[in-house]
Steps between C-alpha positions, in 0.01 A plus 500: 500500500430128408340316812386199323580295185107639428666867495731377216333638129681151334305263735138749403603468153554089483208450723310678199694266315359210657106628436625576143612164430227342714229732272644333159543204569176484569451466162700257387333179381466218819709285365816735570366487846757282629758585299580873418229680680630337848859529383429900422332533845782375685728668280348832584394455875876419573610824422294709747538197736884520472511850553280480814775251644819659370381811691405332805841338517801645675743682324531656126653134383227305591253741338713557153493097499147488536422767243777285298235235505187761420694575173564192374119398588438861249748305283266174513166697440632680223595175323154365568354820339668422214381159479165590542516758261619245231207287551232513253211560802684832646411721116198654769726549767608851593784496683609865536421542881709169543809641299459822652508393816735238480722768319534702785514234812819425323650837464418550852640176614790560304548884627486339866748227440753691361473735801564299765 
């Protein structure tokens, strides 16, 4: 039985998400710092964070909106993966553990939105 948003394997899996993203970006030069490694971090922290309040809410409405808005924020990150990976300073980067990850948060988030 799920007791808590925490219970939920989506919200484990995009809080991994968040380290993931945290972990490489890390690495990207500092003069991205203000630009896409914040924008990635917010990108990714909303979609745990939405869950967390979706689930919280009351009713099944409220929480499909809210994992509405953790999709789209997959949809964001995903687009800024791309971006990064099309920059000449990401040829180092190894993003499998972000793609993989990312991957399934959506699955999962999609799999729960179309059952409610």
């Amino acid at each position: 039985m799920i007791n808590s948003y925490k219970d939920l394997i989506v919200w484990q899996k995009a809080m991994d998400l968040v380290i993931a993203i945290y972990n490489i970006t890390e690495k990207f030069p500092s003069s991205e710092t203000y630009n896409l490694t914040s924008q990635m971090r917010r990108s990714a922290v909303s979609i745990p964070s939405n869950i967390a309040e979706g689930r919280r809410r009351c009713g099944k409405n409220e929480f499909r909106h809210f994992l509405f808005i953790a999709y789209s924020s997959g949809a964001e990150l995903e687009t800024q993966i791309e971006i990064i990976r099309r920059l000449q300073f990401s040829v180092d980067l190894d993003f499998k553990i972000v793609d993989d990850l990312l991957n399934e948060v959506m699955r999962l988030l999609n799999k729960i939105i179309n059952t409610l």
